[in-house]
N, C-alpha and C positions, 0 to 999 in steps of 0.2 A: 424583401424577399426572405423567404425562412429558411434556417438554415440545413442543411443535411444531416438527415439521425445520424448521429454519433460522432460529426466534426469533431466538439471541445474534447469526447473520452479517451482517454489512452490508459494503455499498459503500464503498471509501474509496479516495481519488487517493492518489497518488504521485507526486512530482514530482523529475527532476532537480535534484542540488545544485549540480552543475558548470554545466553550461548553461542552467538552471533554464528549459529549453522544452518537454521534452517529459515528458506526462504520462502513467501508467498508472491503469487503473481498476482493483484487484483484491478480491474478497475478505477478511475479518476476523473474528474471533471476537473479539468485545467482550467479552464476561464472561471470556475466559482471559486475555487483553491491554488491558488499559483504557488504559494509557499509549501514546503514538506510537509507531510503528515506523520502521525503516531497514532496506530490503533492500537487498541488491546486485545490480542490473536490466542488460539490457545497454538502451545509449541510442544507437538510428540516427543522432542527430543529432549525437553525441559519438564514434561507431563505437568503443568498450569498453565494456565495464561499471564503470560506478560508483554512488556509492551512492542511490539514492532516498529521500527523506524523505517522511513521511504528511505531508500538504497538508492543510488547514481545508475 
């Protein structure tokens, strides 16, 4: 049986490593990524992109 759009996806913050202020909320596929991620986001508050850590 197939599963339900969107079971695995969840919400997960992101947060600034540099400035650690500014947060993003984005998307996740938990059953292909179980472990934390790190994107590279741009940050208004830092004006580049650096890299985001998944936040608790």
């Amino acid at each position: 049986m197939a599963n339900k759009k969107g079971e695995n996806r969840r919400l997960v913050d992101f947060k600034c490593t540099v400035c650690e202020k500014h947060k993003v909320r984005k998307e996740k596929n938990v059953k292909n990524t179980p472990e934390r991620m790190e994107l590279s986001m741009y940050c208004p508050i830092c004006k580049k992109h650096t890299p985001h850590k998944e936040s608790k």
